[in-house]
C-alpha positions in Angstrom: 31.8 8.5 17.1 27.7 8.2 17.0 26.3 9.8 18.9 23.5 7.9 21.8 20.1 7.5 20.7 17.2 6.5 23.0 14.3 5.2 21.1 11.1 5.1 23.0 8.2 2.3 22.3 5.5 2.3 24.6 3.1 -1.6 24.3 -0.3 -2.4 25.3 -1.9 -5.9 23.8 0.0 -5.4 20.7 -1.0 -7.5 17.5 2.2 -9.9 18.1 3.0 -10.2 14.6 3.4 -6.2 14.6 5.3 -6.1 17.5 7.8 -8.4 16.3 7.9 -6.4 13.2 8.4 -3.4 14.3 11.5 -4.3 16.7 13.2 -6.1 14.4 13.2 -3.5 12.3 14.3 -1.3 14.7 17.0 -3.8 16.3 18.3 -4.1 12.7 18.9 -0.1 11.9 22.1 1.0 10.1 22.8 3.2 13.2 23.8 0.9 16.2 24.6 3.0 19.3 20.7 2.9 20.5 19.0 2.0 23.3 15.5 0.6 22.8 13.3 1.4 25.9 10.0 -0.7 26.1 7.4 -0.2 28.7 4.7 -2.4 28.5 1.9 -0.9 29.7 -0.1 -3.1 31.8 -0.9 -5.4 28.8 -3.3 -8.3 29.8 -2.0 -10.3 27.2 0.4 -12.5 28.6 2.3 -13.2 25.2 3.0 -9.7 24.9 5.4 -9.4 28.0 6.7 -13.0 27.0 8.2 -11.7 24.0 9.3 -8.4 25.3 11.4 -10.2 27.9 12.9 -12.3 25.3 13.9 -10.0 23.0 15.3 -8.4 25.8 17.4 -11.7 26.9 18.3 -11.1 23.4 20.1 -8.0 23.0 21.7 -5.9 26.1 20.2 -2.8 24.1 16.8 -3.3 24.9 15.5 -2.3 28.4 12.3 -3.2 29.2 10.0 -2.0 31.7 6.6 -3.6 33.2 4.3 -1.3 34.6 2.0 -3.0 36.9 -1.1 -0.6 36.1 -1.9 1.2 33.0 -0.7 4.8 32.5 -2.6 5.4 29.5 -0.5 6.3 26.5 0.8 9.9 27.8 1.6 9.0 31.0 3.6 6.1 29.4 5.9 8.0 26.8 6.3 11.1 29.9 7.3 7.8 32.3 9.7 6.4 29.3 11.0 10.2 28.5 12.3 10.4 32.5 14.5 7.4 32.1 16.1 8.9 28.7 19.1 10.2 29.2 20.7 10.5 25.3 21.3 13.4 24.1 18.9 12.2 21.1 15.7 11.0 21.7 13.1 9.2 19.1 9.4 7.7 19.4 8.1 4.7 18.5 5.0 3.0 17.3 4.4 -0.8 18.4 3.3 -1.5 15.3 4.8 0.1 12.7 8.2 -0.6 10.4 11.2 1.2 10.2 13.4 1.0 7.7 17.1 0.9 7.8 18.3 4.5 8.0 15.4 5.6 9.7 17.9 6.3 12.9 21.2 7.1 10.6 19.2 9.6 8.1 17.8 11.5 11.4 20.3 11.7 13.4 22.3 13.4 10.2 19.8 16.0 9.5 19.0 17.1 13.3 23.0 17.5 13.6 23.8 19.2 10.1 20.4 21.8 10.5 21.3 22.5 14.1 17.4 22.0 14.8 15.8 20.6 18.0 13.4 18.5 16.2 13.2 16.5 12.5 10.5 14.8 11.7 10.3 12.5 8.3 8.1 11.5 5.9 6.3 7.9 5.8 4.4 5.7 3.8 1.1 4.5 5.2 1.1 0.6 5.1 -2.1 -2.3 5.7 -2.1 -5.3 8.2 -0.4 -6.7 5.0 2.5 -4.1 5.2 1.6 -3.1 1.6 2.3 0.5 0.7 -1.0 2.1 1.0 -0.2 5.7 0.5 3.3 6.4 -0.5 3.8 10.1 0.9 2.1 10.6 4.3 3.0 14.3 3.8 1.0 15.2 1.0 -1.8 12.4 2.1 -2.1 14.3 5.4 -1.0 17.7 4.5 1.6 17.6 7.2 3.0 20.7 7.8 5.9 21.7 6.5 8.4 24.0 8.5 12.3 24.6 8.3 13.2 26.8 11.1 10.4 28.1 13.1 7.1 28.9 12.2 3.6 29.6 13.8 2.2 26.5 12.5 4.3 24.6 15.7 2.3 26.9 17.4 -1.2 26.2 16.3 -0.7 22.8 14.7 0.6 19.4 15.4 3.7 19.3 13.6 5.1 15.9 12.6 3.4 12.6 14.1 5.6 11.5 17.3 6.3 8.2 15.6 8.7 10.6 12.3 10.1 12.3 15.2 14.1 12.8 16.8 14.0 15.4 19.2 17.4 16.4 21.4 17.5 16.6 25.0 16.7 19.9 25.7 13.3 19.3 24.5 12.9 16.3 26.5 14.0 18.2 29.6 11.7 21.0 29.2 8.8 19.0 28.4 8.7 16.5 32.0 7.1 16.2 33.7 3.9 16.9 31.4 1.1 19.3 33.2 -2.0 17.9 33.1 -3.0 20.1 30.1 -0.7 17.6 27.9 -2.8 15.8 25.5 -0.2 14.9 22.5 3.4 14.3 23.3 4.5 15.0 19.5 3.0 18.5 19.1 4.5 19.4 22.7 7.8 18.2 21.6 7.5 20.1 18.4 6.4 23.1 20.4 9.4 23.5 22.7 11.7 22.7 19.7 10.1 26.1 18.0 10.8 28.0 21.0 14.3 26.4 21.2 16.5 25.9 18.0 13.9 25.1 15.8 12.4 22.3 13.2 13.4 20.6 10.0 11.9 17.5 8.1 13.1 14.8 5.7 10.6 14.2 2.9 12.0 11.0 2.1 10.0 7.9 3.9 11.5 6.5 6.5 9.0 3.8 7.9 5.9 2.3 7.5 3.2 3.8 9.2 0.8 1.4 9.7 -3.3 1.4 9.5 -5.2 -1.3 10.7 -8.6 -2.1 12.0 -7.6 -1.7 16.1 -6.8 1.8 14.9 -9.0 4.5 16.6 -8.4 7.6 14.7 -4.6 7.8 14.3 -4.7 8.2 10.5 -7.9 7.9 9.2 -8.9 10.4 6.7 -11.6 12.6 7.3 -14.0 11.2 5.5 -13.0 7.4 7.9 -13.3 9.5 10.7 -17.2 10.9 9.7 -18.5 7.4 9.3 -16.9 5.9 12.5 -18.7 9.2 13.9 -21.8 8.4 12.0 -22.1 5.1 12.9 -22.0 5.8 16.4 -24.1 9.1 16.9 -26.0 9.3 13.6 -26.7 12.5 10.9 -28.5 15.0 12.1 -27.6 18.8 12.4 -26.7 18.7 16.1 -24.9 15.0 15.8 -22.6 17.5 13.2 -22.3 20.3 15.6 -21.6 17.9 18.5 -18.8 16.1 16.0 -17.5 19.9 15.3 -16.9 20.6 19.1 -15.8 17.9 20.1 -14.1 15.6 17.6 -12.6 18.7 15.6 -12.2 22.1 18.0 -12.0 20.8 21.1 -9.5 17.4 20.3 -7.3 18.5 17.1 -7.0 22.4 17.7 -8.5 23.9 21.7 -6.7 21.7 23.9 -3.5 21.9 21.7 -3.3 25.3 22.4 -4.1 25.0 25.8 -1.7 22.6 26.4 0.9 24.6 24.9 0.1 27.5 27.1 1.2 25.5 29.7 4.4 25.5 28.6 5.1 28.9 26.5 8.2 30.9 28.0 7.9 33.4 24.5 5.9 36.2 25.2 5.2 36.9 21.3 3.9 33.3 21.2 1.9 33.4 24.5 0.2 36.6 23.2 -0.5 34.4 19.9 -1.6 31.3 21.9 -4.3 33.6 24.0 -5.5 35.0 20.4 -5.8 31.6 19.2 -7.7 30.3 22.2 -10.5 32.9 21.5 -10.5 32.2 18.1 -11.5 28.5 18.8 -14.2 29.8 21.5 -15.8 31.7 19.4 -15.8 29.1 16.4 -17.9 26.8 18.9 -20.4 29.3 19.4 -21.0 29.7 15.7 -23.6 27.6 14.1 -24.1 28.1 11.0 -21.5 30.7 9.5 -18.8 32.5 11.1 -17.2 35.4 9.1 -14.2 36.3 10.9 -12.0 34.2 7.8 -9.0 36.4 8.2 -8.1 35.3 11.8 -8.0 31.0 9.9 -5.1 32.6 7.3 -3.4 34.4 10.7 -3.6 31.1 12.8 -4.2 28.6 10.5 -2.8 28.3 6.9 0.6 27.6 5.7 2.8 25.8 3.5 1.4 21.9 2.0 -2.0 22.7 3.7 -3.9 23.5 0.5 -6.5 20.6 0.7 -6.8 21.4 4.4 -7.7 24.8 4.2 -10.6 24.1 2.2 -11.7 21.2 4.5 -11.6 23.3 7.7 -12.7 26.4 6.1 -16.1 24.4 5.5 -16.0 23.1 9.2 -14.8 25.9 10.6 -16.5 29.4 8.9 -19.3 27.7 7.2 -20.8 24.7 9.0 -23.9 25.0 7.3 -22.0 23.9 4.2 -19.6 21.7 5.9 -22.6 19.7 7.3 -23.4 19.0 3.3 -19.9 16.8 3.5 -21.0 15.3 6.7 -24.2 13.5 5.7 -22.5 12.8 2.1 
């Protein structure tokens, strides 16, 4: 007998063409026993709710709900997570493609590893839906981690979108404190602290890029000309991306968030180390020397190209400011 999946899709003035895309291929997995919860986010495109409600006059397996302001997009997956109640639980994009076995080929490898969390690999698809990058792992050095690992810890592991996580980790993470900034690297937290992680490399959806995209993945050198464009090239336009943009968004306030949450006392001890870390690389402006406390928090397993790119943000932003204006 399957087991029940809930797969979660959050909508707010979807590209229709997308939309449609993206839940017919999830209406049309090998693995049936789903239910597809939509909220709609307060679109103000009225075609958007117009086809939700159809599809969901289509098929008794979609539940759709309307929220009459906007959450924002945390506050929409936490509101969707509280009306889950499978004992398997999966994100989803409104624009992306899934294909077939995205459901079967998960739910197999979170059963047979025992794990609290998979997370699989994708290809990164255009508006077209043409393969754009075929392995999203090596593209974005995505972490790789079988087990547990400290990288759960200090990284976000696994885009929410690749994600199945079980209900354990859905009960421990709602409701989300107001520290939660990235529903995928909580989940992947609590599932280190729990039973632990595993991945498929294989791809099992399209992940898409298009132009509404704001930084959900862009490269770095997309994200430093969007940057550019908007706050122009000088030294302290590259400090003030550094802070913000880089510490602060994709590293301090993961940490912090996970804090929040920790119930391991090796880990909070590690968290509390890492925090400083990151407080200390703001102050630096032009090199930091303290290297061997990136390798402690930091480095790991597919993260070669990484390394060197944060190395130069991170230790040496004098240097790293040579990539910025290039």
């Amino acid at each position: 007998m399957q087991e029940k999946v809930d797969i979660l899709l959050t909508t707010y003035n979807t590209e229709t063409q997308y939309l449609k895309q993206q839940i017919e291929s999830i209406l049309n997995q090998t693995y049936q026993n789903f239910r597809l919860l939509i909220s709609d986010d307060a679109s103000t495109k009225n075609e958007i709710r117009a086809i939700l409600e159809d599809y969901e006059k289509q098929d008794n397996r979609i539940v759709l709900y309307k929220q009459e302001k906007n959450l924002g997009y945390n506050k929409n997956f936490e509101f969707l997570l509280k009306e889950a109640n499978a004992k398997y639980i999966m994100f989803a994009d409104h624009d992306d493609v899934w294909y077939p076995q995205k459901v079967e080929k998960s739910v197999e490898k979170i059963k047979k590893e025992n794990v609290d969390l998979v997370y699989c690999n994708a290809h990164q698809i255009n508006e077209k839906g043409e393969i754009i990058q075929s392995n999203y792992f090596q593209y974005k050095n995505v972490p790789l981690i079988h087990g547990k690992g400290k990288l759960a810890i200090s990284r976000c592991v696994g885009i929410g979108c690749s994600q199945i996580i079980t209900d354990i980790v859905r009960n421990k993470m709602i409701p989300f404190t107001k520290e939660v900034i990235a529903h995928d690297w909580l989940a992947a937290f609590i599932a280190n602290e729990g039973k632990g992680i595993s991945y498929i490399e294989e791809p099992l959806f399209g992940y898409r890029l298009h132009n509404t995209n704001v930084f959900g993945g862009r490269n770095l050198a997309q994200n430093l000309g969007k940057w550019k464009e908007e706050n122009g090239t000088s030294y302290q336009s590259y400090l003030k991306y550094r802070k913000e943009k880089v510490i602060d968004k994709a590293y301090l306030e993961g940490a912090k968030m996970c804090l929040t949450y920790v119930t391991n006392e090796e880990n909070k001890n590690f968290l509390e180390d890492i925090i400083k870390y990151y407080e200390r690389l703001e102050k630096s402006k032009y090199i930091n020397g303290h290297i061997f406390q990136y390798f402690r928090f930091l480095a790991g397993k597919n993260l070669t190209k990484k390394i060197i790119k944060e190395m130069m943000i991170f230790h040496f932003p004098i240097f790293g400011y040579l990539i910025f204006i290039s």
